[in-house]
C-alpha positions as CSV (number, residue, x, y, z in Angstrom):
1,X,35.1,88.5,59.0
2,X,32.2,86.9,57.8
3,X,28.8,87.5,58.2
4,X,27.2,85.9,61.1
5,X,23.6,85.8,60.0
6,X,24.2,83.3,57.2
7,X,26.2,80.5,59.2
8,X,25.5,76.8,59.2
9,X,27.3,74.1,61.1
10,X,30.3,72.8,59.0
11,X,32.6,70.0,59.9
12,X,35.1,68.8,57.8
13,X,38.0,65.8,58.6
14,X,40.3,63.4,56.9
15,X,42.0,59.8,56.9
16,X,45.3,58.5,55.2
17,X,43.4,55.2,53.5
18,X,47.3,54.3,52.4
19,X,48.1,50.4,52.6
20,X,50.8,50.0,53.9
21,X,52.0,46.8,52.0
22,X,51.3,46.0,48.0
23,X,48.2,45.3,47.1
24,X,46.8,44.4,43.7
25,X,45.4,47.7,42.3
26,X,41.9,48.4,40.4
27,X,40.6,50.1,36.9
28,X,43.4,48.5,34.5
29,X,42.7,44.8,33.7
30,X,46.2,44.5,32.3
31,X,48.1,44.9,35.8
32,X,48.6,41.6,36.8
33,X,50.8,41.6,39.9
34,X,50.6,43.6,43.5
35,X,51.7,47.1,43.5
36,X,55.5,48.4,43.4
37,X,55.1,51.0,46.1
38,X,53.3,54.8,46.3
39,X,53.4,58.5,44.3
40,X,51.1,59.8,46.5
41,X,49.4,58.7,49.6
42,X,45.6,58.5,49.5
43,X,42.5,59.7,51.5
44,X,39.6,59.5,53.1
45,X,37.5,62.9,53.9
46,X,34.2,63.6,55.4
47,X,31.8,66.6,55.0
48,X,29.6,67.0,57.5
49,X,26.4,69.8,57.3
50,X,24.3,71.1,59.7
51,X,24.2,71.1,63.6
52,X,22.3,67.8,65.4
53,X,18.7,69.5,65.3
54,X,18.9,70.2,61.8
55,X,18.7,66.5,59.9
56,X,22.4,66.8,59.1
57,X,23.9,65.8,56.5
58,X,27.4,63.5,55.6
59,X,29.4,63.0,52.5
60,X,32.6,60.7,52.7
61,X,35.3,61.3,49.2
62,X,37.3,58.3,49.0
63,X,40.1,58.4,46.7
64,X,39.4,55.3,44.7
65,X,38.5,53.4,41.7
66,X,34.9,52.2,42.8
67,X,33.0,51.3,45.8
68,X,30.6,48.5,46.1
69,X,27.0,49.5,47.0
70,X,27.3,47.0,49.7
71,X,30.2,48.6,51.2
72,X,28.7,52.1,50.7
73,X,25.4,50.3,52.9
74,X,27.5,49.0,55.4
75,X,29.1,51.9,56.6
76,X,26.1,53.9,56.3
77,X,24.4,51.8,58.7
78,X,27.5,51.7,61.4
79,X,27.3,55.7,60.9
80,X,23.4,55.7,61.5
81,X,24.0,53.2,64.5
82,X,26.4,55.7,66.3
83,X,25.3,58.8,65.1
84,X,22.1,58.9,64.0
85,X,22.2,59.9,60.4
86,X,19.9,57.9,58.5
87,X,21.0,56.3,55.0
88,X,18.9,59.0,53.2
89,X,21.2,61.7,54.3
90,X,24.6,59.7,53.6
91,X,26.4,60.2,50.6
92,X,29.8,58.1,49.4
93,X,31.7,59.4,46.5
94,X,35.0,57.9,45.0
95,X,37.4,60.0,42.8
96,X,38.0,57.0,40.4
97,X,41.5,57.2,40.7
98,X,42.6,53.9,38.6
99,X,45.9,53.6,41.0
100,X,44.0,52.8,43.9
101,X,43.9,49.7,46.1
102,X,41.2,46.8,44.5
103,X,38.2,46.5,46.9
104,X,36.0,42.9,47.5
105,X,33.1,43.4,45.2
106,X,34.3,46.2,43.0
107,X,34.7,45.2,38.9
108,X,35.4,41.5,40.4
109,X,35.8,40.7,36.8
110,X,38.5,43.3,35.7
111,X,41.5,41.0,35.1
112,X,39.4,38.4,32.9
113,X,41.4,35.8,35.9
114,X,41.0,34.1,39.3
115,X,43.0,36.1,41.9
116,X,45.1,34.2,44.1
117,X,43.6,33.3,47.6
118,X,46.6,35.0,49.1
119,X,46.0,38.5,46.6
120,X,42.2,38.1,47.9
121,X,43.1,37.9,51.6
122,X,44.8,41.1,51.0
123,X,42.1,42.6,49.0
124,X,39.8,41.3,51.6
125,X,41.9,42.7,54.5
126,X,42.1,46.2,53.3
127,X,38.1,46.3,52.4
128,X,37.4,46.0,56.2
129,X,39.9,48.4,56.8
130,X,38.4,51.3,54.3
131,X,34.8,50.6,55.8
132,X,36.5,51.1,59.3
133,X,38.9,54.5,57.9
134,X,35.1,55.4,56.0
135,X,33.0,55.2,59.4
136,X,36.0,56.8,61.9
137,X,36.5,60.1,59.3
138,X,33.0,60.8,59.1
139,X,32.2,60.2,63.1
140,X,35.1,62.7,63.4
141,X,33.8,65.1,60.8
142,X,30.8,65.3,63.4
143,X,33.1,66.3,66.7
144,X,34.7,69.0,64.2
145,X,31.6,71.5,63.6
146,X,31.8,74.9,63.6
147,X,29.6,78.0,62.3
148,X,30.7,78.6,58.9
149,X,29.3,80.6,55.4
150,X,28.7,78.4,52.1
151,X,28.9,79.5,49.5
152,X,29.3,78.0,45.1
153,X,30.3,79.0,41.9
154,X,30.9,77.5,38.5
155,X,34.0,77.6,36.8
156,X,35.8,76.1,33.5
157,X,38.1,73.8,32.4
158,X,39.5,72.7,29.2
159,X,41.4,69.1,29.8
160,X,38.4,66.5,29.6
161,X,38.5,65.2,25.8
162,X,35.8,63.0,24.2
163,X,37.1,59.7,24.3
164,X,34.5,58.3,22.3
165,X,34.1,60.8,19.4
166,X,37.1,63.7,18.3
167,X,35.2,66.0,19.6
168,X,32.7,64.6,20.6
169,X,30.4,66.0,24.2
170,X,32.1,66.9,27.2
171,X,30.8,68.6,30.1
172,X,33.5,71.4,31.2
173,X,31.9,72.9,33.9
174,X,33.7,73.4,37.6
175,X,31.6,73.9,40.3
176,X,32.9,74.7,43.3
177,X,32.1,75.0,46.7
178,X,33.5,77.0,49.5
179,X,33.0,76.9,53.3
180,X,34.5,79.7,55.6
181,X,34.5,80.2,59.4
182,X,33.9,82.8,61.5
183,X,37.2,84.2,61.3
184,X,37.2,84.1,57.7
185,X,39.1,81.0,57.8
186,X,38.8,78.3,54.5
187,X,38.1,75.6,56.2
188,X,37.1,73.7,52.9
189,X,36.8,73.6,49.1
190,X,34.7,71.4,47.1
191,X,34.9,71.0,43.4
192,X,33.8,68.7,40.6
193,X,34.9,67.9,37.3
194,X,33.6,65.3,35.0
195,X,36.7,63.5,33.6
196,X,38.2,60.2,34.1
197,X,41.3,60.0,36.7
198,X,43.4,58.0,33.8
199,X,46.1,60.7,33.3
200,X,48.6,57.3,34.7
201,X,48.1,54.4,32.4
202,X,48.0,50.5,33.2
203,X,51.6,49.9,32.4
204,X,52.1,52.0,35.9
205,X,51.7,49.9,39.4
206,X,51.8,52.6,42.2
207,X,49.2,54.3,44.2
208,X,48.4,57.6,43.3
209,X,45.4,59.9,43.4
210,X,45.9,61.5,40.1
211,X,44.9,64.6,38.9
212,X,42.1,64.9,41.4
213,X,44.7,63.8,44.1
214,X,47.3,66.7,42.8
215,X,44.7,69.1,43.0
216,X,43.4,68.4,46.5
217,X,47.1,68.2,47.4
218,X,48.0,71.4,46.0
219,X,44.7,73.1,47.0
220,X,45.5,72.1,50.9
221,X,48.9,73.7,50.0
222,X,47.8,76.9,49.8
223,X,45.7,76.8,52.1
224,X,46.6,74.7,55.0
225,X,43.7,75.0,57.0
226,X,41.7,73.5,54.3
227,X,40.4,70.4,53.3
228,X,40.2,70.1,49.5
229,X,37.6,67.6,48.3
230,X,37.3,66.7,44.3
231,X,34.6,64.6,43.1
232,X,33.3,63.6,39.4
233,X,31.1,64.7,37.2
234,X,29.5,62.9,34.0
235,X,32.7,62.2,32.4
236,X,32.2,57.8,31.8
237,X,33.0,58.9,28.3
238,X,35.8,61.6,28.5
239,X,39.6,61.2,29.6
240,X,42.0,63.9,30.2
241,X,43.5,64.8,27.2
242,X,47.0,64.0,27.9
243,X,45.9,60.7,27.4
244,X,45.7,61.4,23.4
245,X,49.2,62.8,23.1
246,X,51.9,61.1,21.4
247,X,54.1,59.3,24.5
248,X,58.2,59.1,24.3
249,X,59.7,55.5,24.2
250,X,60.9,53.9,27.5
251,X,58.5,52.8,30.1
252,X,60.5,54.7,32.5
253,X,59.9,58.5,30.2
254,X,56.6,57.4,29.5
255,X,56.0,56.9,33.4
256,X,57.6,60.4,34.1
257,X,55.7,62.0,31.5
258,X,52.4,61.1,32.8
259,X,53.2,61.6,36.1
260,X,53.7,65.7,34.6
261,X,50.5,65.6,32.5
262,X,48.6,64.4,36.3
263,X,50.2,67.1,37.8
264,X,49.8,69.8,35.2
265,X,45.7,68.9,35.3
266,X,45.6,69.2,38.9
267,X,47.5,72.5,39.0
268,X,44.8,73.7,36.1
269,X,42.3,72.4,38.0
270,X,43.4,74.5,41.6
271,X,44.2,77.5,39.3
272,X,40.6,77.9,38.4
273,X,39.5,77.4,42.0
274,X,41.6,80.0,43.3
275,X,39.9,82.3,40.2
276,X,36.5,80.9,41.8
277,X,37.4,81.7,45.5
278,X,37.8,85.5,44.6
279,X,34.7,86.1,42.3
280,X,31.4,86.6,43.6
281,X,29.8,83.7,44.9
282,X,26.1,82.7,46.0
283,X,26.0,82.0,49.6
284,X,23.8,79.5,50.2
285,X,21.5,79.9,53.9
286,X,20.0,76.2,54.2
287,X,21.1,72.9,55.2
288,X,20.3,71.0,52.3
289,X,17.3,68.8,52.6
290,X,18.4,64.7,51.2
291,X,16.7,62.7,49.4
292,X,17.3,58.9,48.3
293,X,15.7,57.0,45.4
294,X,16.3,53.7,43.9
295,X,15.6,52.7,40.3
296,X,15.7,49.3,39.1
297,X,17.8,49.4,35.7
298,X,17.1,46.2,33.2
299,X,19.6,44.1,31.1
300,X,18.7,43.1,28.1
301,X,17.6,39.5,27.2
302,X,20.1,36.9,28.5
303,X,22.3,34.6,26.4
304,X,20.6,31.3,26.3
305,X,22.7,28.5,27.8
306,X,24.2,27.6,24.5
307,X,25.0,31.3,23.6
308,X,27.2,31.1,27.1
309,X,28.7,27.9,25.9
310,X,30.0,29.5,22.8
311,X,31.3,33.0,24.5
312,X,32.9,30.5,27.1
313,X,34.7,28.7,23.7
314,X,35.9,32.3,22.6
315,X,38.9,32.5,25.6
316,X,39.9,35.9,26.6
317,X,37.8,38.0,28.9
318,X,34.4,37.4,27.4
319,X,35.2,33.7,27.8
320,X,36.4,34.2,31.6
321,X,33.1,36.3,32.2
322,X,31.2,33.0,30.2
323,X,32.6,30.7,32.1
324,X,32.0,32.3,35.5
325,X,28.1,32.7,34.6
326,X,27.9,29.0,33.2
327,X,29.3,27.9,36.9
328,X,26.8,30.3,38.4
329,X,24.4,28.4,36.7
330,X,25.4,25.2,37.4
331,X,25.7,26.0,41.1
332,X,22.0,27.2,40.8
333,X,22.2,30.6,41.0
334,X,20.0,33.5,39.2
335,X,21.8,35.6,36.7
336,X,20.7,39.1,37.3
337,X,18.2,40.6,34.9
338,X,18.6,44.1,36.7
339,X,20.4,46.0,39.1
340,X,19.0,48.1,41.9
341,X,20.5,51.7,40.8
342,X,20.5,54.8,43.9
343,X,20.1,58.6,43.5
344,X,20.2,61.1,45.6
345,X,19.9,64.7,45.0
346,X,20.8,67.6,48.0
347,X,18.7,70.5,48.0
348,X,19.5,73.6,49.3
349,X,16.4,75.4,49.9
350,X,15.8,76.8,46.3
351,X,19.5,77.8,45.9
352,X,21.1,74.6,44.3
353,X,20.9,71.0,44.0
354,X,23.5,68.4,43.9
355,X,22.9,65.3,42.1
356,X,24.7,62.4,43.2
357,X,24.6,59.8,40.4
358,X,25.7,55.9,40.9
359,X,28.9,54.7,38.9
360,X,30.5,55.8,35.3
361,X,27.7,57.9,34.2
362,X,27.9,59.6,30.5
363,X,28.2,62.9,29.6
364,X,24.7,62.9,27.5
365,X,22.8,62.9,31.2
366,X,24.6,66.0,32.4
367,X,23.5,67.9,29.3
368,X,19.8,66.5,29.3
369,X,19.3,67.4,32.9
370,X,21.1,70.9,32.7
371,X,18.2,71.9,29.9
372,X,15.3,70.4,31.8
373,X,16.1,72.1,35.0
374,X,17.4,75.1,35.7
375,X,21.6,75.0,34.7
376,X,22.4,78.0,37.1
377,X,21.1,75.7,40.4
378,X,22.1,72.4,39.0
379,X,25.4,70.1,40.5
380,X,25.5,66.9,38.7
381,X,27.9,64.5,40.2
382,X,28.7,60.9,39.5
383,X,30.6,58.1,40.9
384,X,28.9,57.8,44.1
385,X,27.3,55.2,46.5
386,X,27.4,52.5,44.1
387,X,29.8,51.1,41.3
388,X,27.6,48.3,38.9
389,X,29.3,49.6,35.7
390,X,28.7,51.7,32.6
391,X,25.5,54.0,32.2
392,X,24.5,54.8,29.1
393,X,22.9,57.2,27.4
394,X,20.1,55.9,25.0
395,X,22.5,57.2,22.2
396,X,25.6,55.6,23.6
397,X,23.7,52.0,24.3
398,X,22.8,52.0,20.2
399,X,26.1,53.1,19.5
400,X,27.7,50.2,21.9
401,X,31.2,50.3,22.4
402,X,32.8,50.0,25.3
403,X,30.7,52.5,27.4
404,X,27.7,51.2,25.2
405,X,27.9,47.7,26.9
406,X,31.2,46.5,26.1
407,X,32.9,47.5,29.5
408,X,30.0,45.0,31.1
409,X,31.8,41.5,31.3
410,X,34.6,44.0,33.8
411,X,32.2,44.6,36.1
412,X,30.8,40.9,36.3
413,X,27.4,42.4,34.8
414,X,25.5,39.5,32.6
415,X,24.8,41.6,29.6
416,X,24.4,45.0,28.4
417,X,21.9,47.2,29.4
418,X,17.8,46.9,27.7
419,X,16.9,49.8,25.7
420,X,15.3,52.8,28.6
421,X,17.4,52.8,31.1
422,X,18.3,56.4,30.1
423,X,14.6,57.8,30.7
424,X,13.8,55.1,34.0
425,X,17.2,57.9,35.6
426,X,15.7,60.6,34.4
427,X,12.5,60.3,35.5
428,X,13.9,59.3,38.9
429,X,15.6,62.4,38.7
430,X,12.4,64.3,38.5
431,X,10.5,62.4,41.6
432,X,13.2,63.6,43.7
433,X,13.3,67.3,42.8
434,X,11.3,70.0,43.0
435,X,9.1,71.6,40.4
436,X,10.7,75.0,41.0
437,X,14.1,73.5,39.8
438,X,12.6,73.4,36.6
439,X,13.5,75.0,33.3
440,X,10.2,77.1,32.8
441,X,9.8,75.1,29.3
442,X,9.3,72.2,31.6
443,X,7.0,73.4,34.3
């Protein structure tokens, strides 16, 4: 049984988000054609915390590649309409699976090529559908509460891999989070990982939730009155490590052989959750307080006209993300010079804090923030609310490279980012937290 003097409202609820026809798929530019049918069927879930006279708060996991901040907008304010829960305490995270249905607005430039009208209808079609899956799962998540104890840990893991640098920085921390009922009942486990979900390459054209959707799978296995939620840490920069092992010959063995390595991560991955869910834990006796800040992030300096012109000439995908600019130009549109970047940050009374960082986030942030607050009471996720590209580090924007600036022209970005954005996060970081989750060198 559990102890009734540390219960909070919990309530927890899930939606199959599989389409049901083929679809052209997101996070590999070189598929080029609709998907060839499903691994694994995909979800939606919704975490819902605290009872209706205590500011609730929602999170909604959706198992894919990237969502808009548009979309992430939209169904925030259809969940505020009918429930009341303002944006500030609504939180959208994506598992970045990259075998997961394309959405209107996410990396609009990843295949360097129009898509059809027909492949956009579809891609169109499903969008309203996610937004509709999004809002219904988190509305049920609401009817679902029950008195439940909270409670976190941190584990390890080993399979995130530098993919930047042999050897380079990789945050291998698990937290995990546990809610149980009255009865003693797991009701629901949350965990976090920062690695990519690239264990399935481009050359494969099937939905799947990869690693992080074998885990929740396996996870709800083992406990089937659970809902397993997996969401991503500061891992822009790090892949699992299958993805550096020498492959057999024969698309069909080298599909198979991923498909193990997927599963083998998400088994490691639930393995070290079970370890978690019978250690000690820290209960945690607050619903956590949210918080929402936006930053605006700066390019650097625009090409010039004639510097568009001659990226246009090049071909290839920086001459498909040219030409799209020079047409937005001579339609009389604005090129961006910045982007509107959210954070929010959880607080649970002076317990712990989960940070909820927008898009592909690198590993150097995780690692700054864990030594200027306090590690022990610090979550630092990624991959939620919006999807604009690529943030790096100050060290990884003078390095460049792909996660540098390189991966921009994907995501339909004008240019790189201008020198600072790293601190302008950081510093956002601190406006939203408290002084008491601060490293004592810091305070």
């Amino acid at each position: 049984m559990v102890d009734k003097n540390n219960l909070i409202e919990v309530g927890v609820a899930h939606i199959d988000i599989t389409p049901d026809y083929p679809i052209r798929l997101n996070g590999y530019g070189s598929r080029r054609t609709v998907s060839e049918g499903i691994i694994q069927r995909i979800y939606a879930k919704a975490l819902v915390i605290g009872g209706d006279d205590e500011n609730p708060v929602a999170m909604v996991m959706v198992e894919n590649c990237g969502l808009p901040d548009e979309l992430t907008e939209e169904v925030s304010a259809r969940v505020e309409h009918k429930s009341g829960i303002p944006r500030e305490r609504f939180v959208a995270c994506y598992t970045h699976t990259h075998s997961a249905p394309c959405l209107t607005g996410a990396a609009s430039f990843i295949f360097s090529a129009d898509i059809s009208p027909e492949e956009q209808e579809t891609i169109d079609r499903y969008t309203q559908h996610l937004k509709n899956w999004m809002e219904a799962v988190v509305l049920e998540a609401l009817t679902r509460r029950k008195p439940c104890r909270i409670a976190w840990n941190v584990g390890q893991l080993g399979f995130a891999k530098n993919r930047r640098t042999d050897g380079g920085p990789v945050d291998h921390s698990l937290p995990v989070m546990q809610f149980i009922d009255e009865d003693g009942t797991l009701r629901a486990v949350w965990a976090s990982y920062a690695c990519h979900c690239t264990t399935l390459a481009g050359s494969d054209n099937h939905i799947c939730g990869d690693w992080a959707g074998f885990a929740q799978e396996e996870i709800q296995r083992r406990h089937p009155e659970a809902t397993a939620f997996i969401t991503i840490g500061c891992g822009a920069d790090a892949n699992p490590e299958s993805r550096m092992r020498t492959m057999p010959e024969g698309k069909q063995e080298v599909f198979e052989t991923r498909l193990a390595y997927a599963k083998e991560h998400g088994n490691t991955l639930v393995q070290e959750v079970e370890h978690q869910l019978k250690r000690d834990v820290n209960t945690l006796s607050n619903v956590p307080k949210s918080m929402l800040e936006r930053v605006d992030l700066p390019f650097d300096k625009l090409p010039t006209q004639q510097e568009w012109e001659a990226k246009a000439a090049q071909g290839g995908a920086v001459g498909y993300h040219a030409k799209k600019h020079l047409e937005m130009l001579q339609n009389g549109q604005d090129i961006k010079t910045e982007i509107s970047y959210p954070i929010q940050a959880w607080t649970f009374g002076n317990d712990l804090v989960i940070l909820f960082l927008a898009s592909e986030v690198v590993v150097d942030y995780s690692i700054r923030l864990k030594k200027e607050f306090d590690a022990t009471r610090l979550w630092v996720g990624t991959y939620a609310n919006a999807f604009p590209g690529y943030i790096p580090s100050e060290r990884v924007l003078a390095e460049g490279g792909y996660e540098g600036g390189g991966a921009m022209i994907y995501f339909g970005q004008p240019t790189q980012f201008a020198p600072g954005v790293e601190q302008l996060v950081i510093d956002t970081v601190h406006k939203l937290l408290r002084t008491d989750f601060l490293e004592k060198s810091h305070n």
